[in-house]
N, CA, C and O atoms as a DFTB+ gen file, in Angstrom:
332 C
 N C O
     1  1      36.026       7.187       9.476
     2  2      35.274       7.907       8.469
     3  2      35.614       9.400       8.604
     4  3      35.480      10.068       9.629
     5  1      36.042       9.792       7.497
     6  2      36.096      11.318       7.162
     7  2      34.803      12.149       7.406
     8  3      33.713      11.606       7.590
     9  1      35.020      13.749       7.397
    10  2      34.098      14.841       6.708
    11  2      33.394      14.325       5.751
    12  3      32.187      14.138       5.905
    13  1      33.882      14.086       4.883
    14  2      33.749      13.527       3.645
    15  2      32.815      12.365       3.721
    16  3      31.908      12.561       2.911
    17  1      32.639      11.105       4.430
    18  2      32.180      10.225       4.305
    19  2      30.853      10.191       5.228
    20  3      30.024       9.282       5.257
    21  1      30.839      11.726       6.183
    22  2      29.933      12.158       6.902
    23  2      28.626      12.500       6.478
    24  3      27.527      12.046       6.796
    25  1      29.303      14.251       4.941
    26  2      28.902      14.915       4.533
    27  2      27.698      13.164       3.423
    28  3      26.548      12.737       3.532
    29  1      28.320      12.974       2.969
    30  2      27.659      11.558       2.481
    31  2      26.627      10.884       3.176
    32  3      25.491      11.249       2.871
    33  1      26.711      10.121       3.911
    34  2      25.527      10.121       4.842
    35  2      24.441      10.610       5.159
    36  3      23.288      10.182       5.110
    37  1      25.207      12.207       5.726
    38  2      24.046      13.339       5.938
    39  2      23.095      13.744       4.613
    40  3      22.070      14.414       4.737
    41  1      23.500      13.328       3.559
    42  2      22.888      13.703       1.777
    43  2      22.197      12.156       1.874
    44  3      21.211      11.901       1.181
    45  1      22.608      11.443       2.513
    46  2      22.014       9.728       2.038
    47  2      20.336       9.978       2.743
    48  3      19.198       9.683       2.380
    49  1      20.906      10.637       3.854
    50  2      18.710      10.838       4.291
    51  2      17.910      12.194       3.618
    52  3      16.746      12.453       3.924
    53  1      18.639      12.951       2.737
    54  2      17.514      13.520       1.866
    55  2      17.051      13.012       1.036
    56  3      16.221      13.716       0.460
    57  1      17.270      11.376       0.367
    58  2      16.275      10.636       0.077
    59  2      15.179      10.351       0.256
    60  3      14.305      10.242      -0.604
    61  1      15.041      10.129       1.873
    62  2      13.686       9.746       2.346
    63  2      12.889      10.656       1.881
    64  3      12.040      10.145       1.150
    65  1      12.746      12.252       2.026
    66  2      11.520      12.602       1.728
    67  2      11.052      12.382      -0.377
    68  3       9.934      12.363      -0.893
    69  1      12.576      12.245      -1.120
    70  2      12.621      12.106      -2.120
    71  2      11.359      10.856      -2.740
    72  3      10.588      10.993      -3.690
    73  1      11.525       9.603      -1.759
    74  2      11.037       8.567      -1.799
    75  2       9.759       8.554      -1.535
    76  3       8.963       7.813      -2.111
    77  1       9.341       9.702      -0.284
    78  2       7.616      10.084      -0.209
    79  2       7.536      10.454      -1.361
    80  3       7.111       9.582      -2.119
    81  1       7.782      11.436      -1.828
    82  2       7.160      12.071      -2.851
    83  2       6.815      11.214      -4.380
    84  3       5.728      11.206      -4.959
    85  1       7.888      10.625      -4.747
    86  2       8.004       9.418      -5.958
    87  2       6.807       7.825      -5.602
    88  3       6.185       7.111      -6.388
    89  1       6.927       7.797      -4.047
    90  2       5.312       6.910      -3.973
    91  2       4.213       7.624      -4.286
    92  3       3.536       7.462      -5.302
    93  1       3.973       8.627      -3.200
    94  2       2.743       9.399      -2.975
    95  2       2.174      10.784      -3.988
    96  3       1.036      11.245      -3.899
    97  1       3.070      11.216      -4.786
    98  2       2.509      12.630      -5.261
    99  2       2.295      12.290      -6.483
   100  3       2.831      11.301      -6.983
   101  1       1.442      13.108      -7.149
   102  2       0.767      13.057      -8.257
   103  2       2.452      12.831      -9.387
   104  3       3.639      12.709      -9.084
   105  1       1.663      12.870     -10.784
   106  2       3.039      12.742     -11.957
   107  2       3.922      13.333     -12.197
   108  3       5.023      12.984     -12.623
   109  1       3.269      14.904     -11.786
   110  2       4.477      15.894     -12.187
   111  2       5.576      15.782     -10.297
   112  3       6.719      15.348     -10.155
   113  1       4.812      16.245      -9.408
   114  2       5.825      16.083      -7.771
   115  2       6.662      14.608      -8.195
   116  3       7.864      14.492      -7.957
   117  1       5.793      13.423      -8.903
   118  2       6.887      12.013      -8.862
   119  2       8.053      12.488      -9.975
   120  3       9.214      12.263      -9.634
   121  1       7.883      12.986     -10.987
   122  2       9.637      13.630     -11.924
   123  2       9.560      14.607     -11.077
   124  3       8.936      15.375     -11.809
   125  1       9.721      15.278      -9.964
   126  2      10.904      16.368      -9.646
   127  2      10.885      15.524      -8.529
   128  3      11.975      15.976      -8.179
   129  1      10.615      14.641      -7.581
   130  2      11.293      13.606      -6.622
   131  2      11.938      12.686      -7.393
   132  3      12.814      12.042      -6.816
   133  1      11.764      12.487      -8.386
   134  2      13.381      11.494      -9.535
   135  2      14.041      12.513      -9.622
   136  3      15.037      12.673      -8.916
   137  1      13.608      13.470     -10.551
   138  2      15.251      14.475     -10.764
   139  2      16.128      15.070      -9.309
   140  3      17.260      15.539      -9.426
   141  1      15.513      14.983      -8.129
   142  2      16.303      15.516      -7.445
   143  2      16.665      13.788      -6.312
   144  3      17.459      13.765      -5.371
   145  1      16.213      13.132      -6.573
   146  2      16.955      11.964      -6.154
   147  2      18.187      11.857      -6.782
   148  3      19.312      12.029      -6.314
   149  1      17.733      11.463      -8.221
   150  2      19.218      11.565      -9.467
   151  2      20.482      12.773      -8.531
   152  3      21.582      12.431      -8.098
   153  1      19.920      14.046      -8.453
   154  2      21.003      14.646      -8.024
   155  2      21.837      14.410      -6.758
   156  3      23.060      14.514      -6.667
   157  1      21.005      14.090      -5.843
   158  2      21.748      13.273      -4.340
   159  2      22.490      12.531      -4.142
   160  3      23.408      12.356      -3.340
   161  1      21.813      11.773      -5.401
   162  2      22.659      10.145      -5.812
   163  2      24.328      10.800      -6.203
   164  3      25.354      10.795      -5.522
   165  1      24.062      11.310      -7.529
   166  2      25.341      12.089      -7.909
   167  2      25.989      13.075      -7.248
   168  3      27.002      13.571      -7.741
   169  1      25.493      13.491      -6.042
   170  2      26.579      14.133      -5.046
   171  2      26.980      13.385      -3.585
   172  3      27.786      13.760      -2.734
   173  1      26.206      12.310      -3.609
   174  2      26.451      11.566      -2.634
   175  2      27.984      10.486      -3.513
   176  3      29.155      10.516      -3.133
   177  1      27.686      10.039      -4.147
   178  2      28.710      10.179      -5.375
   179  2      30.355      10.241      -5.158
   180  3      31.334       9.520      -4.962
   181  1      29.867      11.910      -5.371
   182  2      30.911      12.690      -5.691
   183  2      31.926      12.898      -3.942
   184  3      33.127      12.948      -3.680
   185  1      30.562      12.974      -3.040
   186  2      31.599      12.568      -2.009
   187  2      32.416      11.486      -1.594
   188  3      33.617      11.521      -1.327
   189  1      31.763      10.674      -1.573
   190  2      32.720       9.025      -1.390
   191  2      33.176       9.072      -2.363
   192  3      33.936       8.120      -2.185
   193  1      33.485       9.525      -3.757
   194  2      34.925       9.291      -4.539
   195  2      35.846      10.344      -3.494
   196  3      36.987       9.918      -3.313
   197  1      35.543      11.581      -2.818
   198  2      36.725      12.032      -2.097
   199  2      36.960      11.584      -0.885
   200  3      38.041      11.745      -0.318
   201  1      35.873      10.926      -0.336
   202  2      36.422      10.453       1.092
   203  2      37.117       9.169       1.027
   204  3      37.595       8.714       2.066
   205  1      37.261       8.342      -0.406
   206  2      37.746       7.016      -0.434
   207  2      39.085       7.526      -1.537
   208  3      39.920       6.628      -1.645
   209  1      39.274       8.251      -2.004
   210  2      40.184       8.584      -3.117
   211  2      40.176       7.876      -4.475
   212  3      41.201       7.540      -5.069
   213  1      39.087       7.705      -4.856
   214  2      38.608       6.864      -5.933
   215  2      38.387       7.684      -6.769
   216  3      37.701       8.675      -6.520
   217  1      39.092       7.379      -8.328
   218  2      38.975       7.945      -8.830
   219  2      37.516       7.722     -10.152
   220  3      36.917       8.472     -10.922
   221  1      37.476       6.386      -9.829
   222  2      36.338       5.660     -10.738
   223  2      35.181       6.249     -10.513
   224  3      34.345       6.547     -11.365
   225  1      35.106       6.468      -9.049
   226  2      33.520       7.006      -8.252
   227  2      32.902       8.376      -9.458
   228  3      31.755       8.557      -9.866
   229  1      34.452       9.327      -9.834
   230  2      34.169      10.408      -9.972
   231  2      33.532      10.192     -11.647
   232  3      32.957      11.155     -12.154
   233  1      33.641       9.197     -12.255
   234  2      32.938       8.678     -13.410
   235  2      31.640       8.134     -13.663
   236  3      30.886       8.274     -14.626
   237  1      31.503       7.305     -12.304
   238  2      30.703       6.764     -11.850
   239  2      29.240       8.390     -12.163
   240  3      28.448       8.650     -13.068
   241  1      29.695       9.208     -10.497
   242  2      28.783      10.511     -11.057
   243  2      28.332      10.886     -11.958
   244  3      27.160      11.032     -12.304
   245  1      29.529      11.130     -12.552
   246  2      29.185      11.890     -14.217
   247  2      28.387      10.940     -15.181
   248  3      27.796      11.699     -15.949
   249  1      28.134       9.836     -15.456
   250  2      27.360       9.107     -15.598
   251  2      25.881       8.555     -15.342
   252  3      24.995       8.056     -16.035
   253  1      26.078       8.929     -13.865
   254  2      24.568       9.244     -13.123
   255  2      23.903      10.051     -13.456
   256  3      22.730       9.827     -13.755
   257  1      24.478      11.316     -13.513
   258  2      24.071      12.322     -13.814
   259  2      23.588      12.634     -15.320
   260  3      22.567      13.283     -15.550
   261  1      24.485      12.070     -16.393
   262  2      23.597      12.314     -17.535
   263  2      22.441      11.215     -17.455
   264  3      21.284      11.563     -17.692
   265  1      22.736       9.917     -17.128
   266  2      21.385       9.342     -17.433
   267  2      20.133       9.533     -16.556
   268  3      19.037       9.117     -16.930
   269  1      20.381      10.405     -14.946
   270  2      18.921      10.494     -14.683
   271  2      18.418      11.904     -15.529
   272  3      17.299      12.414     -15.588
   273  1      19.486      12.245     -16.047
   274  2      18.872      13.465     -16.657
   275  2      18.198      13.461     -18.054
   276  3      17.451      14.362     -18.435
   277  1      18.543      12.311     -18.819
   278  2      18.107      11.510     -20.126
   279  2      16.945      11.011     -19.242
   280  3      15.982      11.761     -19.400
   281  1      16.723      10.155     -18.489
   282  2      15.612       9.462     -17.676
   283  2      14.488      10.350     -17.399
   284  3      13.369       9.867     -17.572
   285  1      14.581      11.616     -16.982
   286  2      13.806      12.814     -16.187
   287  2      13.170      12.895     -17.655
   288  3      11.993      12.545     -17.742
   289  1      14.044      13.461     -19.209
   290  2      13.043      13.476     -20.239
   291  2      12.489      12.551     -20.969
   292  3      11.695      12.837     -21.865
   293  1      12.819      11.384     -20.694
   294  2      12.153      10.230     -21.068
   295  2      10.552      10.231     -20.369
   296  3       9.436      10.325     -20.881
   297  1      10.978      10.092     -19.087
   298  2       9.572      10.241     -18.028
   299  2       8.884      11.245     -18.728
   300  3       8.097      10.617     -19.437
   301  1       8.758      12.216     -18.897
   302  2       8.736      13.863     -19.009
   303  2       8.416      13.557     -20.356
   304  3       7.433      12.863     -20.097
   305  1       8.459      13.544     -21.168
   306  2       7.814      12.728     -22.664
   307  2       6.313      11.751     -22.550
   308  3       5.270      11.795     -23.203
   309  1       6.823      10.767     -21.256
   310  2       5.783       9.891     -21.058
   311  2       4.442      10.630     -20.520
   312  3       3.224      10.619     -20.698
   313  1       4.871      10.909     -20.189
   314  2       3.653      12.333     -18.798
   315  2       2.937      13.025     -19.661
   316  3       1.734      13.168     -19.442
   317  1       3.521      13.569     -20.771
   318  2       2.932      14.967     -21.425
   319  2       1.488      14.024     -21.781
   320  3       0.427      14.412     -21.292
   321  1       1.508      12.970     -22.517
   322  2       0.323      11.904     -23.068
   323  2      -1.061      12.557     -21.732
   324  3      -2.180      12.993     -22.003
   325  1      -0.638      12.449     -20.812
   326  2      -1.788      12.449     -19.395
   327  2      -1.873      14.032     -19.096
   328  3      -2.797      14.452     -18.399
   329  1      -1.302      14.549     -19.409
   330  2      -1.437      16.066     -18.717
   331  2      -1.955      16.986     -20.275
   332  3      -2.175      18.197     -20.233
C-alpha cells in the first residue's frame, strides 16, 4: 500500500464522528454530518483512484459528489417543513 492508499484510510475514520452526528444530532447537525460525509466519501475516492491508477474511480467521485450535493438539497427542502 502506497501514501496514497494510507492518506485513504486515514480520511476513512473521519467518518466515525460523521456517523455520531447523522444518529445523534438534531436536523440541521444530521445535513452537515451528510454533506461532509458526501465529501470524505469523494476524497477518499479520489485517493484510491491514485493509489490504484484507476481511472473509473476518478468518475466514480465526480458523481458522488454531485449527487450528495443534489441529496444535501433534497434533505434541506425536506427540513425547511419542521424548522
Amino acid at each position: 500500500m502506497n501514501e496514497w492508499g494510507v492518506a485513504a484510510l486515514a480520511l476513512l475514520a473521519g467518518l466515525v464522528p460523521c456517523g455520531v452526528v447523522c444518529l445523534r444530532g438534531g436536523p440541521v447537525d444530521r445535513l452537515v454530518g451528510l454533506e461532509l460525509a458526501g465529501t470524505i466519501d469523494t476524497l477518499v475516492l479520489l485517493m484510491l483512484a491514485q493509489a490504484y491508477d484507476r481511472a473509473i474511480y476518478f468518475d466514480l467521485a465526480l458523481a458522488l459528489a454531485l449527487l450528495s450535493f443534489a441529496g444535501g438539497l433534497v434533505f434541506a427542502r425536506f427540513l425547511e417543513r419542521w424548522i
